[in-house]
C-alpha angles and dihedrals in degrees: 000000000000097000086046089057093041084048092055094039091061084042093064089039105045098063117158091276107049081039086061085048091041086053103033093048091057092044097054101026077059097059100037093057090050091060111028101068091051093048104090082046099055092042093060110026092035118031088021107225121167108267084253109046086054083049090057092044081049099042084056098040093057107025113041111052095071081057081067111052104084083065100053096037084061088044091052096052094051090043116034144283105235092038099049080042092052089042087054098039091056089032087067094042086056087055090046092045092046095047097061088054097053144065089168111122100207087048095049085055098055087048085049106057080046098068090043082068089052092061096040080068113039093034093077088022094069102040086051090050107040090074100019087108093028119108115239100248086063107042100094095055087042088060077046105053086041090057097038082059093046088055097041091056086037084053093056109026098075092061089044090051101051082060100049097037083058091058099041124328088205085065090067088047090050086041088049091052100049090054095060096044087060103049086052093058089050098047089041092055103041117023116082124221114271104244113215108062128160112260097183114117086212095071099149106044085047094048090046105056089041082066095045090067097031101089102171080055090049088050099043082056098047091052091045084057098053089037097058098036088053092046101042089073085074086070106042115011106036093057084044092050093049099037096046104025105027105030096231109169119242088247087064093044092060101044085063092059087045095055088047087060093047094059100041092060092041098057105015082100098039091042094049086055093058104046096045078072088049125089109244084241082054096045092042094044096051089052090051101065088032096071094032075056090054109039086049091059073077099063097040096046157027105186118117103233093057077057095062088040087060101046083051090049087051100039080062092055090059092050094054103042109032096064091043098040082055102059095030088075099038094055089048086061133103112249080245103053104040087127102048093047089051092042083049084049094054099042089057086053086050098047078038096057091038101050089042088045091046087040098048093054089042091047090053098046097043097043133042117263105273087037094071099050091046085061091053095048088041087054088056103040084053089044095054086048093055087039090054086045109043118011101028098095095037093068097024091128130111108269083240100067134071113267121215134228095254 
């Protein structure tokens, strides 16, 4: 009976649309993950840039673009869903494209602002339109079937790529490419256009002062902050704890990351199940002490196996807050400004990820060892404590129900 029900539940969330999503993600996400690891690579030994020169190709091709999301999420609201989607998704076949016909640096750097508009675009879009024709009591699952597909094609890709980046790195770009000109024809031919946009030429202001008065919506960017600034450490200071501090091997490195990628395939889906029946200050608040767990393991040890045991903790965190924290903004949100709150949603991430990437090198140069990751676990346990005292009842709702401006 329970995999009846399961059956009949994905039957009401993978419509044609969020199939499109489902197809076009892995594709993408695939092809992305075969070539990104390898990038920096390619930019110096191959191309050979200047180590800074590939950082600051790097530093554009990963950054900014989440800079740019709360204008096009404001763009995507005036225009049109399905056309700025359209617009993102070629943009980035262009840079692919382009990428595999040059070696010129100049030339790589206005790509590659390009493609930084491209996701400016399809970041917002998608997360608009993945549960734009989803019923309430299933958005979050469908984030998390979105995101289980995303890690699946991300688990697999790497190993793909060093094969194929061995062969002809131009071959990933031109893979790259054809993904994504894919998932533009099939979003061209079969997705309609979402109805209620935002016509003001005022956007922002409006958008802003919307905001102002929306506190679940405060307090849902102000989690996906610390979220992000606490979680970010996964991708920059902890590799450069273990590799330069503790003398962990490449090899090791990557098998964190790999287990990372395990279990998050094998419980997106069972972990979304369980948080659409939480309450968002439940599902916060769990997170919360998730990743302070996690970041704490570094003051305590050294020892390589209570490495692996955080990167899965906080593996989990990510599985319990990113789908809800997903839909959570989206529901807040005016029928209107769906894609400037999301674009709003996804520029505090950015300025999230940047600041906890910048603070966590700083923490570890300025203090000794243990002394950096004490900061970080001091700035979560004080998050959870502000989180108990003055958002906790605001937001005290099931994820599945709608939240008020109060």
């Amino acid at each position: 009976m329970k995999v009846y029900d399961t059956i009949q539940k994905y039957k009401k969330i993978i419509n044609n649309q969020f199939l499109v999503i489902l197809i076009g993600t892995f594709l993408t996400a695939l092809t992305y993950s075969m070539m990104f690891p390898y990038f920096a690579i390619y930019l110096k030994e191959k191309l050979l840039l200047s180590a800074t020169a590939a950082a600051t190709i790097i530093m554009v091709f990963t950054g900014f673009r989440r800079q740019g999301v709360l204008i096009g999420g404001i763009l995507i609201d005036r225009f049109g869903h399905k056309k700025l989607f359209c617009i993102g998704l070629f943009i980035h076949v262009i840079f692919y494209f382009g990428m595999s016909m040059t070696t010129n640096y100049v030339a790589i750097l206005i790509l590659t602002i390009l493609s930084t508009i491209g996701g400016a675009l399809t970041i917002p879009t998608v997360r608009t339109l993945t549960i734009s024709n989803v019923d309430d009591q299933y958005k979050v699952e469908a984030f998390g079937l979105r995101a289980m597909t995303f890690n699946f094609a991300i688990a697999i890709g790497p190993v793909i790529g060093s094969y194929v980046a061995n062969y002809s790195f131009s071959t990933l770009f031109i893979g790259c490419g054809i993904s994504y000109f894919i998932y533009f024809i099939m979003v061209l031919l079969t997705f309609e256009e979402v109805k209620s946009l935002n016509k003001s030429t005022k956007a922002l202001v409006t958008s802003i002062k919307d905001i102002k008065t929306n506190r679940p919506a405060l307090i849902i960017l102000a989690m996906s902050f610390i979220f992000f600034f606490l979680s970010s450490q996964a991708s920059s200071t902890i590799p450069m704890y273990l590799k330069s501090s503790i003398k962990v091997s490449n090899i090791k490195i990557g098998i964190l990351f790999t287990v990372s990628a395990v279990v998050s395939v094998a419980f997106q889906q069972i972990i979304a199940g369980i948080t659409s029946k939480l309450s968002y200050a439940r599902v916060f608040l769990i997170t919360l002490i998730l990743l302070t767990g996690a970041l704490s393991i570094y003051i305590v040890s050294e020892n390589y196996y209570m490495f692996i045991l955080s990167i899965i903790i906080m593996t989990f965190a990510e599985l319990i807050c990113i789908p809800v924290m997903y839909s959570a903004m989206i529901k807040v949100a005016p029928s209107n400004l769906k894609g400037t709150y999301s674009g709003f949603a996804v520029f505090f991430e950015g300025l999230g990820t940047s600041l906890g990437v910048y603070a966590g090198g700083i923490f570890l140069d300025k203090f000794n060892l243990k002394g950096g990751w004490i900061v970080l676990t001091l700035i979560g346990v004080v998050s959870i404590i502000l989180l108990k005292l003055f958002a906790e009842k605001t937001i005290s709702i099931n994820t599945n129900c709608t939240i008020s401006k109060s």
